[in-house]
N, C-alpha and C positions, 0 to 999 in steps of 0.2 A: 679653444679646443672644439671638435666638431661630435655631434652627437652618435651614438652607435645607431651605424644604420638602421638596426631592426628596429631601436623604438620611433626611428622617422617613419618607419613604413607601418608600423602599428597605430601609429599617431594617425597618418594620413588616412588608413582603413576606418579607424573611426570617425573623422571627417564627411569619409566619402559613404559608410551605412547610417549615420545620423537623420542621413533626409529619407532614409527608409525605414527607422528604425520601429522594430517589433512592438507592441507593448504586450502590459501581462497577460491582459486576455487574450491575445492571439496565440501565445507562448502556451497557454493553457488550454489551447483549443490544438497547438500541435501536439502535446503529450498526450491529450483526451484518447488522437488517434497513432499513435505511434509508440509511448511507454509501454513496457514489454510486461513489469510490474500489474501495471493497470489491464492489460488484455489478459494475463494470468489471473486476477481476482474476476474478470468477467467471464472466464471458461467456468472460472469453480462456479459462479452464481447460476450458470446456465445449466452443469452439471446438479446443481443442489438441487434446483427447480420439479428437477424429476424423480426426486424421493418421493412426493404424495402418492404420484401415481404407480409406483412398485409398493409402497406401504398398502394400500388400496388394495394391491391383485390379491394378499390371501383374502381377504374377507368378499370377493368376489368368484364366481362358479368357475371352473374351470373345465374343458370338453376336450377330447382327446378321443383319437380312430385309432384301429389299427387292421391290421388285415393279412389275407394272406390268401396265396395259389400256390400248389403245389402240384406237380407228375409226380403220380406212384406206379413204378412197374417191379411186377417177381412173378414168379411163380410158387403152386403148393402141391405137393404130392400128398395123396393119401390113396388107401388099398378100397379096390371094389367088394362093396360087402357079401355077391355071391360067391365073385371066383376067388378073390383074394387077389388080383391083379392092382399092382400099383399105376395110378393114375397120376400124370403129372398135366396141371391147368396153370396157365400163364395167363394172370392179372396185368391190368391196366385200367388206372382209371385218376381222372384231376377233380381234386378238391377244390374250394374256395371258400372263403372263412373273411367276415368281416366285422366287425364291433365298433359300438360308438359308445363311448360314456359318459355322464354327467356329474360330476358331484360338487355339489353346492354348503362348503361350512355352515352347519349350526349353531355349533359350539365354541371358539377356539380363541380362548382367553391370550394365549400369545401372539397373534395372529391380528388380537383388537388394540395391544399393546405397541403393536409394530407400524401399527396405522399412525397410532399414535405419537411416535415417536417420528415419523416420515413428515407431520406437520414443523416439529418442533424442530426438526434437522434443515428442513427448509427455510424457515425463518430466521435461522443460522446462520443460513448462508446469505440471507440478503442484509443481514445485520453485519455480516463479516465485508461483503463489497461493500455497504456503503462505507461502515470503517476506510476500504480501503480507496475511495474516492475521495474522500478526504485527505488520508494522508498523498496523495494526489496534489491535492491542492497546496498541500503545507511545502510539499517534495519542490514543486515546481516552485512557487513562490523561495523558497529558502534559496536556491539553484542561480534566480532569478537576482534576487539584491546581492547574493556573492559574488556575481560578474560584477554587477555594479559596485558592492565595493574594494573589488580588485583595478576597476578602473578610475575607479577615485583614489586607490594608491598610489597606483601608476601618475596619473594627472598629477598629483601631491607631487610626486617624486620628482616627475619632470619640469613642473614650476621651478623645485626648491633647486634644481640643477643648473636651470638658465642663472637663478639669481646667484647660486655658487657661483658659477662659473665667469658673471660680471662683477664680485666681489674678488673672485682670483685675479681678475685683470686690474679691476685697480690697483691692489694690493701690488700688482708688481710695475705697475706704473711710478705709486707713491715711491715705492723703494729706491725705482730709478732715479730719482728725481730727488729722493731722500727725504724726504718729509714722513715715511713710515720704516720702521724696522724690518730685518728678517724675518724676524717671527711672525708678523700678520701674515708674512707671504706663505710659513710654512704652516699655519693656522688654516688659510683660506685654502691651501693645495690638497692637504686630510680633508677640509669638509669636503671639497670635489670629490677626491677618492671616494671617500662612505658615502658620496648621494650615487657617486657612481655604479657600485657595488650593491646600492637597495635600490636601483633602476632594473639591473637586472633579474633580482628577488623577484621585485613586480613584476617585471613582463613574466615571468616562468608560473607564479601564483596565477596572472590571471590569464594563460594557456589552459593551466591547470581545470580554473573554476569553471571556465567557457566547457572543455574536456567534458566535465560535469554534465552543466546543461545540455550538452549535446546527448548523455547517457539517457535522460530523459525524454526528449522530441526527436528523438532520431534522428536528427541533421546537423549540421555545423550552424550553431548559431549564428547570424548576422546580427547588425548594431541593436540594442536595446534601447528604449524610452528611457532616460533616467528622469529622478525624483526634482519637480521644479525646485525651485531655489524660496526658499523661504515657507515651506507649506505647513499647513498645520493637521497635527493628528489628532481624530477623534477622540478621546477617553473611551474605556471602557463603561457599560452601560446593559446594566444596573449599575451604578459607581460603587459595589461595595461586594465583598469576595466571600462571603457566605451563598450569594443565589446561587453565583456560579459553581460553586461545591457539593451544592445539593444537586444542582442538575450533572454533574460531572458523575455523583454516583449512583444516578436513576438512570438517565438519557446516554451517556457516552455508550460508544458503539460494539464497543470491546466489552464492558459491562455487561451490556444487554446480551451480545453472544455468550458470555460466561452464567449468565441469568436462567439461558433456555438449556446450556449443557447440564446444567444444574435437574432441570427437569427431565432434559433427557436418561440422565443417571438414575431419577424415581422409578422411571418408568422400564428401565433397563433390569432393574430389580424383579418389577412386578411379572416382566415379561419370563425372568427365569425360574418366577417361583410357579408360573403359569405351569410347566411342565410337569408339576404334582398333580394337575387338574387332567379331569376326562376332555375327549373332545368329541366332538358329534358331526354327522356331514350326511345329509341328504344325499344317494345316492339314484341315477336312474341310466338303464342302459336298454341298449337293442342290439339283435346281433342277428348273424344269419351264413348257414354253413350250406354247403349244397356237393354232391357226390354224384360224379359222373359214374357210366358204366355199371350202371343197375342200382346204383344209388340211393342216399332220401335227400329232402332237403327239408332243413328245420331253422325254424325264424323264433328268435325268443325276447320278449321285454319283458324287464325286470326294475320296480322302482324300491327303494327300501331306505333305512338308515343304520350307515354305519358306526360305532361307538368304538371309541380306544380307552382304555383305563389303567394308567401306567403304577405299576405296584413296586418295581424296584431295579432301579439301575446303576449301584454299585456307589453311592452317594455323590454321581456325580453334580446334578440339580441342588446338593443343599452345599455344594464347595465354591458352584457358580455364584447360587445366592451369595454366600458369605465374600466373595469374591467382588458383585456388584454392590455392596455395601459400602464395603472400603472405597470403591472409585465413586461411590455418591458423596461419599465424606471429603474425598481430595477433591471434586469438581466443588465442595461449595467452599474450600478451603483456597480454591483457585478466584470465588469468584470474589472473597473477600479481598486478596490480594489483590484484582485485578478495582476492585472499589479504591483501596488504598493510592494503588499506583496512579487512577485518574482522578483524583479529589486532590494527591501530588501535584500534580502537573496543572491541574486547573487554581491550584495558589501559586505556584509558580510562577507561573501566565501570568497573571492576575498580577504580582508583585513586581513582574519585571515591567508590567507594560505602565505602570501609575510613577514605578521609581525612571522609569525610560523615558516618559513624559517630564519628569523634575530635571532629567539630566539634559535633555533636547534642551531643555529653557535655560540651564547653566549654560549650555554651550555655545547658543547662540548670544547671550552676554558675554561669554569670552571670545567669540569670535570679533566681537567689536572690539573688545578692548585690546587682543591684540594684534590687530589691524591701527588701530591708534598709537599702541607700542610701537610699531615695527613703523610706521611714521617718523613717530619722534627718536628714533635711533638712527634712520635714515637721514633726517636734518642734522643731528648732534653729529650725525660722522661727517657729514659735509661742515661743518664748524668747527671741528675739531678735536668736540669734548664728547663725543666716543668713538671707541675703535675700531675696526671689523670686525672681531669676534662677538661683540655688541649686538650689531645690526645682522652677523649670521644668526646668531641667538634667536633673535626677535620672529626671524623667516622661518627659522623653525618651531617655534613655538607655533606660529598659527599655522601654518600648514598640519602640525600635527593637531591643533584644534580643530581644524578644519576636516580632518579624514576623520577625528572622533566624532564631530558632532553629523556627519553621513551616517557615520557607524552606526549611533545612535537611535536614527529616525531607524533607521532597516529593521534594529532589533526591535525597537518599539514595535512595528509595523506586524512582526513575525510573530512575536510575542501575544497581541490583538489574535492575529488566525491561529494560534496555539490553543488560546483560552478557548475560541470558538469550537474546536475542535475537539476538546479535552470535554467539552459542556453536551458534544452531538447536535449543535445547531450547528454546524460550517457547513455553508453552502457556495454555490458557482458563485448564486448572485453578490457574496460579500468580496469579492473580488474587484467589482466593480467600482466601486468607492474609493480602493487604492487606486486601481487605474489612472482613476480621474488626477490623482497625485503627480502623474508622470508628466513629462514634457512633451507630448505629441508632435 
């Protein structure tokens, strides 16, 4: 039987992008500039940037003009005090009025508070990008070995199909000729069908997974570097899952932003109890009026200091207070949670990647052995002491060892940048080291 054209021409495409194919650091250098994710957490960081400097402007002078020209015309009647004859005089005449003023805080405990909180909002926000550079990093990599083991499905599947499909032709060979029953033949015709039917699984999964990747680097992926053949993964290092837990709930990036909301919440407090307080402000101004059509003109500076003393505003100041207490309470209740959930994840990490290391080594012991199996089931079917359903047996078993023990290395692989990630050390440069793992 002949194969569905589309997996020949999927087949061929990977063929024909293998001698071009991407690896992860290129794949991480096109989502760098193209995830839409990644350009959204670098607007916010550019945005956050610019808290200090509006936190900053109360506690600096602020100056401010204003001014003005005016035409005035009317007339006024009034009575001649000999005769008693009424006189009417028609006025005209342009004003012009201008003022500058200065005033400079003295006092203004909310004002020192808001500076304050302008640092710690900032620092927020580059604790929140590099979080999200990170998961950057984990997004693309994760994105990255699911193609890959999409096309190590697909590969499996169409191995396991060729061999299906010269085990259905014997089968109806032997038949012919009578040396095998019906049943091998209708044995060997179901396993075609079901490899057939998870051929096409595959190719629609790894549409899917590519689908993916492409959400990330904004292009249609082309062929990927896959993982050479026999490689070895590092351990984790420190080898023992207490470091990494301590630093998951000091150093992780999410932490840290939940660390400074925390502060920011203090200080949100202190900033509304400020409002029971006086405030003070150096004031200094100049101004200057001048009157046409018989007019004066008067120029005045004036320096002083202004004071406000707020005595009662309907208890809205002690509702706020009570108001910023509670959300100082939920941000630290936030940041335990947020300790919990990264000390989680960094044993997790941690467990999968030391048990993912033990199962990589089983599986590459079972991948010998049953390659050795499917050997000797292939000899015993040509002698006669076993049958086809035998030697299909044997083909499936290792192929399915064979896409587990890919599996495997990937999770491991992902599992290693998880921990790193969960701890606030992942960086570009750890990247590089998997790299080196790919088949250039």
């Amino acid at each position: 039987m002949q194969r569905p054209l589309i997996a020949v021409l999927i087949t061929s495409a990977f063929l024909t992008l293998n001698a071009q194919a991407a690896d992860l650091l290129q794949v991480y250098q096109q989502a760098l500039a193209n995830d839409a994710t990644y350009a959204s957490a670098r607007s916010s960081l550019a945005a956050g940037q610019e808290r200090i400097t509006q936190g900053r402007s109360g506690l600096l002078p602020t100056v401010a003009a204003s001014g003005s020209n005016t035409r005035n015309t009317g007339d006024a009647t009034s009575a001649e005090f000999l005769t008693g004859n009424m006189i009417k005089n028609d006025t005209e005449y342009h004003t012009n009025t201008y003022n500058v003023t200065l005033s400079q805080p003295l006092f203004n405990w909310g004002a020192w508070e808001t500076y304050q909180q302008s640092k710690l909002a900032q620092a927020t926000a580059e604790a929140t990008f590099s979080q999200a550079k990170q998961d950057l990093i984990v997004r693309v990599a994760q994105a990255y070995f699911d193609v890959l083991t999409a096309q190590d499905n697909l590969t499996s599947t169409q191995a396991q199909k060729v061999a299906t499909t010269e085990q259905l032709a014997s089968a109806k060979r032997n038949f012919e000729v009578g040396t095998q029953t019906i049943t091998d033949t209708h044995e060997a015709q179901a396993a075609y069908d079901l490899v057939v039917a998870q051929e096409f699984a595959a190719i629609n999964d790894l549409d899917n997974k590519r689908t993916a990747l492409q959400v990330i680097i904004g292009q249609v992926p082309g062929g990927l570097a896959p993982l050479r053949t026999g490689v070895t993964i590092a351990p984790p290092s420190p080898a023992a899952v207490e470091p990494w837990v301590s630093s998951a709930e000091s150093q992780n990036y999410s932490v840290v932003a939940a660390g400074l909301n925390v502060e920011i919440a203090k200080r949100e407090i202190s900033r509304n109890r400020a409002n029971h307080l006086p405030t003070a402000n150096l004031i200094a101004s100049t101004s200057h009026q001048r009157q046409t059509g018989g007019g004066s003109t008067v120029n005045n500076n004036a320096i002083g200091v202004s004071w406000n003393i707020p005595i009662f505003n309907g208890f809205a100041v002690t509702s706020k207070v009570r108001e910023t207490i509670a959300l100082e309470d939920k941000a630290r209740n936030d940041l335990e949670a947020t300790k919990r959930a990264a000390s989680q994840t960094a044993r997790q990490a941690y467990l999968g990647m030391t048990s993912g290391l033990a199962q990589v080594k089983a599986l590459e012991a079972a991948e010998v052995s049953s390659k050795s199996s499917l050997d000797s089931n292939k000899l015993g079917y040509q002698v006669g002491v076993r049958i086809n359903i035998d030697v299909l047996n044997a083909q499936k078993l290792l192929y399915s060892t064979q896409k587990d023990l890919s599996k495997a290395r990937y999770d491991t692989i992902m599992n290693g940048l998880r921990l790193k990630s969960a701890a606030g050390s992942l960086k570009e440069e750890d990247l590089a080291p998997i790299n080196a793992l790919l088949a250039h």
